[in-house]
FIKOLZA-1660 file (N, C-alpha, C; in steps of 0.1 Angstrom, whole numbers, plus 5000, padded with zeros to 4 digits):
% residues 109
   i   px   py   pz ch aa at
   1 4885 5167 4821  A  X  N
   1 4889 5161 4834  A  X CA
   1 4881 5167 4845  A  X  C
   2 4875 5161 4849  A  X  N
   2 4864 5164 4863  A  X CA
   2 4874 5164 4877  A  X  C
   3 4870 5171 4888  A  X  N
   3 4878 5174 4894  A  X CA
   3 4881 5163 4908  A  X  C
   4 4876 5148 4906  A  X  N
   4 4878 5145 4917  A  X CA
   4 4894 5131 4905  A  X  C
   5 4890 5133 4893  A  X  N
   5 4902 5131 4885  A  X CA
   5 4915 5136 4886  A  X  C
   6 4912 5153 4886  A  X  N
   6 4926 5162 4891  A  X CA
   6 4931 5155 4901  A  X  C
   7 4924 5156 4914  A  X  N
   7 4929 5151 4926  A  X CA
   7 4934 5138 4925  A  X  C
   8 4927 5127 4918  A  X  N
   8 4930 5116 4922  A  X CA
   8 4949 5115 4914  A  X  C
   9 4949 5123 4904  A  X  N
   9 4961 5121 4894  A  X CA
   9 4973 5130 4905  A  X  C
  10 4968 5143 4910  A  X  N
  10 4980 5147 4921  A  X CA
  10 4978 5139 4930  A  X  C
  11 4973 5131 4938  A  X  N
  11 4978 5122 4946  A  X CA
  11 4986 5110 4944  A  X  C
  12 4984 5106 4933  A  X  N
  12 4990 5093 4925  A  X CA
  12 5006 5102 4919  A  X  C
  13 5007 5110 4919  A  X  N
  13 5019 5120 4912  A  X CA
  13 5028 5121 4926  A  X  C
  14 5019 5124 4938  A  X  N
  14 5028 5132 4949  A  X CA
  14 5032 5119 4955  A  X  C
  15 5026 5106 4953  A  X  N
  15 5025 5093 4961  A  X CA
  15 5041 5087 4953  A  X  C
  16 5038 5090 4945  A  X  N
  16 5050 5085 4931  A  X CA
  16 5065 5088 4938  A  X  C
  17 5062 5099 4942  A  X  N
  17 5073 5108 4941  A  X CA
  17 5080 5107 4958  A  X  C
  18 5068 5105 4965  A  X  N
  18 5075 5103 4980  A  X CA
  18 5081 5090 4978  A  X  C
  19 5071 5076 4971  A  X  N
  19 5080 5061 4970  A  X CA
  19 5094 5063 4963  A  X  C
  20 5097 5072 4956  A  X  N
  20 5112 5073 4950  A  X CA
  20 5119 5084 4959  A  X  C
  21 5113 5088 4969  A  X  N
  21 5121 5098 4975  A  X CA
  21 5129 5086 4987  A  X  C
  22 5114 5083 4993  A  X  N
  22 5123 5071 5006  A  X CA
  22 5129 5059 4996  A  X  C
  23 5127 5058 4986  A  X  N
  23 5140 5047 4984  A  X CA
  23 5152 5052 4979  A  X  C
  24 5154 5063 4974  A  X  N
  24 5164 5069 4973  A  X CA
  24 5170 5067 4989  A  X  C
  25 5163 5076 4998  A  X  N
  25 5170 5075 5010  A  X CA
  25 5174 5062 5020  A  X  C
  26 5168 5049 5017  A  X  N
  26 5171 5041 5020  A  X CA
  26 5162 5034 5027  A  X  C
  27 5150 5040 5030  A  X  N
  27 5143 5040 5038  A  X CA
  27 5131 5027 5028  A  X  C
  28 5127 5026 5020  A  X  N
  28 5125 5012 5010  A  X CA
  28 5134 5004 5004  A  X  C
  29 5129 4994 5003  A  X  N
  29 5139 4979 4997  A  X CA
  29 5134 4983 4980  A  X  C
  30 5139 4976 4974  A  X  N
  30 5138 4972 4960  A  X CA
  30 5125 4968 4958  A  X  C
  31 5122 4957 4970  A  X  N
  31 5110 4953 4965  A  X CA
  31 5096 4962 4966  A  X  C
  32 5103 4966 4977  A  X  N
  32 5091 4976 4986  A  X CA
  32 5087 4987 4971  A  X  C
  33 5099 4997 4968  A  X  N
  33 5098 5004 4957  A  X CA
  33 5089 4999 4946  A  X  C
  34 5086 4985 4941  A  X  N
  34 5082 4982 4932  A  X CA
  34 5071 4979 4935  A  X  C
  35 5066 4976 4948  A  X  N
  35 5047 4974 4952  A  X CA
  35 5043 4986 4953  A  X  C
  36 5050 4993 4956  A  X  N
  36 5042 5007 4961  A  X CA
  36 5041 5013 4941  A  X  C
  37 5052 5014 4939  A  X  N
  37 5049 5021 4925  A  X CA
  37 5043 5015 4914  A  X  C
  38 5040 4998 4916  A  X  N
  38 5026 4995 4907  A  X CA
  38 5016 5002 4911  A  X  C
  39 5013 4999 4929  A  X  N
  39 5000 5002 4928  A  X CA
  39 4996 5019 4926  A  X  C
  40 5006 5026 4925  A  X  N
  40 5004 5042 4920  A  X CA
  40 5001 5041 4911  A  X  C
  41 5007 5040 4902  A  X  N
  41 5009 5036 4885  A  X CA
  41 4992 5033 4886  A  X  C
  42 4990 5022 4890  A  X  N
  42 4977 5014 4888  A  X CA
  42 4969 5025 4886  A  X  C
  43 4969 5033 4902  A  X  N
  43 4958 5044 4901  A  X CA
  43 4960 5051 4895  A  X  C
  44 4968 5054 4893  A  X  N
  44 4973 5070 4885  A  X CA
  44 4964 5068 4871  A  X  C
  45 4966 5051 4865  A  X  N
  45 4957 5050 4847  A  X CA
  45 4946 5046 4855  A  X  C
  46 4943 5042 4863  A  X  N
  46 4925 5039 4858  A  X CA
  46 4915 5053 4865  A  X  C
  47 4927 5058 4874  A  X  N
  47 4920 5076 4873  A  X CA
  47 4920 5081 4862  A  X  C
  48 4930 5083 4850  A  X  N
  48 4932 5090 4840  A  X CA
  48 4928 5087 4829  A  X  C
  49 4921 5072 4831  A  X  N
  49 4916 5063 4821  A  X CA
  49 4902 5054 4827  A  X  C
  50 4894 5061 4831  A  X  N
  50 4881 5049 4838  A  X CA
  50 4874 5042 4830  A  X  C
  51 4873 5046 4818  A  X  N
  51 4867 5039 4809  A  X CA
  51 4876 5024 4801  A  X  C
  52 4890 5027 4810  A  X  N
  52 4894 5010 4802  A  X CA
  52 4892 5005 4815  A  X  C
  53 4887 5004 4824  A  X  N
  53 4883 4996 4836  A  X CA
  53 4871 4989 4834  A  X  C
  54 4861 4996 4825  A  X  N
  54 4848 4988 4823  A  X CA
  54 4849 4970 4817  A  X  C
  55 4858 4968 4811  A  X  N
  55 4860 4952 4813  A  X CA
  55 4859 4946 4822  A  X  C
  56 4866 4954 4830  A  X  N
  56 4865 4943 4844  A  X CA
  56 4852 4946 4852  A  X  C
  57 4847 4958 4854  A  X  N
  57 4836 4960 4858  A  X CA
  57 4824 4953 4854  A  X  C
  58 4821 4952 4839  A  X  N
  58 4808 4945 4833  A  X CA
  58 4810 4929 4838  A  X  C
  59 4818 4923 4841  A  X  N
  59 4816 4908 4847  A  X CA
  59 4813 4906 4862  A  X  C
  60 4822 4918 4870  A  X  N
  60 4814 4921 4880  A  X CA
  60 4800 4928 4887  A  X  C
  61 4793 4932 4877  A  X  N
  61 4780 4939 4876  A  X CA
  61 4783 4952 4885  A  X  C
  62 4793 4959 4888  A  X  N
  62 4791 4967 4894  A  X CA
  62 4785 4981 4882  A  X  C
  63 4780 4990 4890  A  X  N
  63 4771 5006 4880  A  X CA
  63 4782 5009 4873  A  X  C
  64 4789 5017 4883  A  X  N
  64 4801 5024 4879  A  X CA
  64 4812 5021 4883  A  X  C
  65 4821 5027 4877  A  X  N
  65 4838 5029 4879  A  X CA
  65 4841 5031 4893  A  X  C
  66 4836 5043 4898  A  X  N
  66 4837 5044 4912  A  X CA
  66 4834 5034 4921  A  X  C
  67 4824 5028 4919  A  X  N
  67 4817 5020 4933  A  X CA
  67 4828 5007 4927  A  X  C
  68 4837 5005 4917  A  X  N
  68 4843 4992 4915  A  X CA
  68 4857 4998 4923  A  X  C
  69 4863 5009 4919  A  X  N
  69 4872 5017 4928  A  X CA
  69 4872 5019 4942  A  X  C
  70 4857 5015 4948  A  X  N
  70 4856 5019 4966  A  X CA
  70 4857 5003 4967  A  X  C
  71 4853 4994 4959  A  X  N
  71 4850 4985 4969  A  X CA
  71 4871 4977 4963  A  X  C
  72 4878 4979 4955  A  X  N
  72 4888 4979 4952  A  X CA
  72 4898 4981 4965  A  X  C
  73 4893 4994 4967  A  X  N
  73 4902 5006 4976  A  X CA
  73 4900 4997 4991  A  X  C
  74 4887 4993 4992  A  X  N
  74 4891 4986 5010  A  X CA
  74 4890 4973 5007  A  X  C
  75 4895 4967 4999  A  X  N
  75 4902 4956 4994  A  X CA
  75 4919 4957 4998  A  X  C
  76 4918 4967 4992  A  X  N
  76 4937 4969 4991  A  X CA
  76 4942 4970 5009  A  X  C
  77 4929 4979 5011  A  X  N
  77 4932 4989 5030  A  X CA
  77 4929 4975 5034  A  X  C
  78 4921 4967 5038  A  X  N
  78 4920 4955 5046  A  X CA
  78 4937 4944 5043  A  X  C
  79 4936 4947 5029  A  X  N
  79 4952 4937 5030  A  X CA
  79 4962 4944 5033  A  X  C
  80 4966 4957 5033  A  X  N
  80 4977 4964 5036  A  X CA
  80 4972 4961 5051  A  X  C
  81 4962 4962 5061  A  X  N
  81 4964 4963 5075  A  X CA
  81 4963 4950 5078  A  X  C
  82 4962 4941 5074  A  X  N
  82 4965 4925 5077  A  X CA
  82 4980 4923 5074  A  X  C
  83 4988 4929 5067  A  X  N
  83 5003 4923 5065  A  X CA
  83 5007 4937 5077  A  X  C
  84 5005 4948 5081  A  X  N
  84 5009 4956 5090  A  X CA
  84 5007 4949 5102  A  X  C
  85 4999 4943 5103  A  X  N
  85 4992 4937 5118  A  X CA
  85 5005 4922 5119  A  X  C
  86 5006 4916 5110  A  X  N
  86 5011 4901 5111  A  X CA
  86 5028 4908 5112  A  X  C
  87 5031 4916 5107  A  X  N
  87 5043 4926 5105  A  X CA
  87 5048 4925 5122  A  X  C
  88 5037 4935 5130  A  X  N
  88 5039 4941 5140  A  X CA
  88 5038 4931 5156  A  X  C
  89 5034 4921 5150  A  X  N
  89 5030 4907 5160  A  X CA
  89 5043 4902 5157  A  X  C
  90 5054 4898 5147  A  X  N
  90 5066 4892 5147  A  X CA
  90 5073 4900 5152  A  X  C
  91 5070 4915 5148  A  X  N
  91 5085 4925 5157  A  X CA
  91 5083 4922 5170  A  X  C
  92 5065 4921 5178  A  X  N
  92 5066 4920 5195  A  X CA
  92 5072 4907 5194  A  X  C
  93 5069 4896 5189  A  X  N
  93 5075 4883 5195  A  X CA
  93 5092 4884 5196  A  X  C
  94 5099 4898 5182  A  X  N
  94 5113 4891 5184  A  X CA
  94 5116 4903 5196  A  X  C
  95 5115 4910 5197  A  X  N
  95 5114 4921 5207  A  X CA
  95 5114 4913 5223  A  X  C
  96 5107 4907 5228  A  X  N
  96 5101 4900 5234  A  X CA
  96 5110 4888 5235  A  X  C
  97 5117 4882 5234  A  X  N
  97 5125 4872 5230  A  X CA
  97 5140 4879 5233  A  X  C
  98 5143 4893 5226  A  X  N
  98 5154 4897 5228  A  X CA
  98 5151 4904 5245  A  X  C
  99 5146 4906 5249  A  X  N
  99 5144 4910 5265  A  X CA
  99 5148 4900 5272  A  X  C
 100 5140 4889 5264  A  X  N
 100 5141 4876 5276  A  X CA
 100 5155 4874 5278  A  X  C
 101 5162 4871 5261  A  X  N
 101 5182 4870 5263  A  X CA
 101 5189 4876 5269  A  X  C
 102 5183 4893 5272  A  X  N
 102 5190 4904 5276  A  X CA
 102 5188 4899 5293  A  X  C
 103 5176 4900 5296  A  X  N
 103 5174 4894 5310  A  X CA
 103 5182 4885 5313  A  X  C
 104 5180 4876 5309  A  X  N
 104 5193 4866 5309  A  X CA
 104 5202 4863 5316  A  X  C
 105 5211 4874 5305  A  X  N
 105 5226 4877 5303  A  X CA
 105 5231 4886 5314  A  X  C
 106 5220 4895 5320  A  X  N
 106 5223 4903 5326  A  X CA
 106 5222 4897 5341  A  X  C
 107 5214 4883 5339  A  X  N
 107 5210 4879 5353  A  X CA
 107 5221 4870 5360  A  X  C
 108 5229 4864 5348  A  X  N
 108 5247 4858 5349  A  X CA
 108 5257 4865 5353  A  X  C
 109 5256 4876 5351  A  X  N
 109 5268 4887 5352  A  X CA
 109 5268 4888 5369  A  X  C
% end
């Protein structure tokens, strides 16, 4: 095992371990629990296993394992921050909305 393998398998181990820590505490849903710990899981085998990845790699012509893993990796980061972004635009609109009712209410009294 080469050493950016070590690393990638403790990070996939310590990542494991925080997604069952916050959902223990309540702090993830059910579902939440189960996206976050495929996609550990995920990394965790095709770090610990790069050579069953070349399937999918030889159709996409990519060299190596790696450069199918980088270009993978801001695949994932571009969609994780498009559902954070669409996330954080519905909390200001209800946010925003609840001021307006509070203004309101407060402006009847």
């Amino acid at each position: 095992m080469i050493w950016i393998q070590l690393i990638g398998v403790i990070f996939a181990l310590d990542m494991m371990f925080i997604t069952y820590f916050y959902h223990r505490r309540g702090v993830f849903f059910l579902h939440d629990t189960i996206i976050w710990m495929s996609i550990w899981i995920g990394l965790f085998l095709s770090v610990m296993f790069p050579q069953s990845l070349e399937i999918v790699i030889e159709p996409f012509q990519f060299i190596r394992v790696m450069d199918f893993m980088a270009v993978a990796g801001f695949f994932l980061i571009f969609s994780l921050l498009f559902v954070v972004f669409t996330r954080s635009r519905n909390n200001d609109k209800k946010i925003e909305e609840l001021v307006r009712k509070l203004t309101l209410r407060e402006a009847e009294e």
